[in-house]
C-alpha positions, 0 to 999 in steps of 0.5 A: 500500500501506498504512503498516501492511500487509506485503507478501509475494510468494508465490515458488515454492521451486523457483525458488530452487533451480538459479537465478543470483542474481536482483536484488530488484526481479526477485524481486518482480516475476517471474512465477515462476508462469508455469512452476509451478502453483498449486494447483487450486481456488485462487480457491475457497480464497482465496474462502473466507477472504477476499471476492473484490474488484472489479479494473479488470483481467480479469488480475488477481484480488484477494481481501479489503481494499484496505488490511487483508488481501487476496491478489492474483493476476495472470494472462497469457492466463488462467493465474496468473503472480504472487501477492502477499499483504498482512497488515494489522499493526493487527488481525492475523487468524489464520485469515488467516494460516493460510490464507495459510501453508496456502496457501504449503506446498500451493503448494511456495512461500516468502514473499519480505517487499517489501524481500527477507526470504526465510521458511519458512511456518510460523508462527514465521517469518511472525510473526517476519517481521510483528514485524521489519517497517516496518509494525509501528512504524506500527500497534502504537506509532503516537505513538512512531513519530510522535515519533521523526520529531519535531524536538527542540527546541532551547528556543525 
């Protein structure tokens, strides 16, 4: 993953709801699909704001950029069991955005960031959630980001 991308794993509300308390790494790597659906038609939908990509992988499907927007579904015995979505920060795309927030409400999910932040799909919450991210430094004030690593110096 990029310096300036955004992880998201699109998460089923339900799972959160009557579930024990779950470790980060399993609540990022489950298949909580496996038990819930997404919506009919997903990979026409995905199709359509973002171009289908080449996977090594026959269970897994990837729409959009390696390193700029994509979606990622992986499947088991062809049924979708994880979906991830990556929002590059340097050129925020709205219909990107909105599709993938359309896209969580009609699926019933929530978007879990990469390091556990939970959010409602609403354009408040996702762009809140972009802002407060790692990879906002990164693509949005590069020098200073760069700089705050920087040695100080010590007069030599």
């Amino acid at each position: 993953m990029a310096v300036w991308q955004v992880e998201f794993v699109l998460v089923p509300r339900r799972a959160f709801v009557g579930t024990p308390r779950v470790s980060l790494t399993q609540l990022i790597d489950e298949g909580w699909w496996s038990a819930e659906r997404l919506p009919s038609g997903y990979s026409q939908q995905l199709a359509a704001v973002a171009s289908p990509g080449a996977s090594a992988a026959s269970e897994h499907q990837r729409w959009g950029e390696e390193d700029g927007n994509r979606v990622d579904v992986w499947s088991e015995h062809g049924k979708p069991t994880r979906m991830t979505a990556r929002v590059d920060v340097r050129r925020l795309d709205a219909r990107f955005g909105a599709m993938l927030l359309q896209f969580a409400r009609v699926a019933g999910a929530l978007l879990v960031r990469r390091d556990g932040l939970v959010i409602e799909p609403t354009v408040g919450a996702f762009g809140a959630a972009l802002r407060s991210s790692e990879a906002w430094p990164h693509a949005n004030d590069p020098a200073a980001h760069i700089a705050a690593y920087a040695e100080p110096d010590d007069g030599d």
